[in-house]
C-alpha positions in Angstrom: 93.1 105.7 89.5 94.3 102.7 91.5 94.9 100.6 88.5 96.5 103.6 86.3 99.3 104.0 88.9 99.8 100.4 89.6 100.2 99.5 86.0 102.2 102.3 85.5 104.4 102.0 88.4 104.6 97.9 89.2 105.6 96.4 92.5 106.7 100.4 93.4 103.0 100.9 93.7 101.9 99.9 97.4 98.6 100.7 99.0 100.4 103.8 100.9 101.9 105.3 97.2 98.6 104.9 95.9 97.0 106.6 98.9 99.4 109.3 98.7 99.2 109.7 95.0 95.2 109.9 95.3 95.5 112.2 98.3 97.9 114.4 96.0 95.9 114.6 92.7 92.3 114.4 94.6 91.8 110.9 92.6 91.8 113.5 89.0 92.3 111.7 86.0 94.4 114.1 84.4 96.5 115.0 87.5 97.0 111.4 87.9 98.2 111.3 84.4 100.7 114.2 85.3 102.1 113.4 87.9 103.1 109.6 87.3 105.5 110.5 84.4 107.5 112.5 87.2 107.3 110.1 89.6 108.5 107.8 87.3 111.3 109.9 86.0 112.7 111.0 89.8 112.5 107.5 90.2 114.9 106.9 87.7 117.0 109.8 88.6 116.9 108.8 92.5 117.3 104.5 91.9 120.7 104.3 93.8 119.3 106.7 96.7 116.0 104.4 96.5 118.2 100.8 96.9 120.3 102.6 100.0 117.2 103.7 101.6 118.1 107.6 101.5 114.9 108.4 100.2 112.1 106.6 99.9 108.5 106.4 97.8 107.5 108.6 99.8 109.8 111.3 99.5 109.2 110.5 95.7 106.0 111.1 95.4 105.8 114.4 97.6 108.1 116.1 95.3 106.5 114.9 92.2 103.5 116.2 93.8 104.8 119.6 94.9 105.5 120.0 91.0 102.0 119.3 90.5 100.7 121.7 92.7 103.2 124.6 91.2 102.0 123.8 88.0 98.4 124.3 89.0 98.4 127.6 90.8 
């Protein structure tokens, strides 16, 4: 899982995004596969609130995540 999001996401990709990205999909291959396209599209979406320090990774990933979760029940 580690190496899935870390060649997916590069330098973004820190030992606490990967924590929280495991801790969100529960290390599942395919919910890992889910969820990084989102991440890496708010990512996208959110790169000027990213550089200022608005939101962060973090927030990032917790949304991405919440998606996940909808998606799932």
């Amino acid at each position: 899982m580690k190496g899935i999001v870390r060649r997916a996401m590069g330098g973004e990709a820190t030992d606490e995004v990967v924590a929280q990205i495991y801790n969100v999909t529960g290390g599942i291959h395919r919910h890992v596969d889910m969820i990084v396209p989102r991440i890496l599209d708010l990512k996208a979406r959110n790169g000027e609130s990213l550089s200022s320090g608005e939101v962060s990774m973090r927030d990032i990933v917790t949304v991405a995540g919440s998606r996940l979760m909808a998606r799932l029940w």
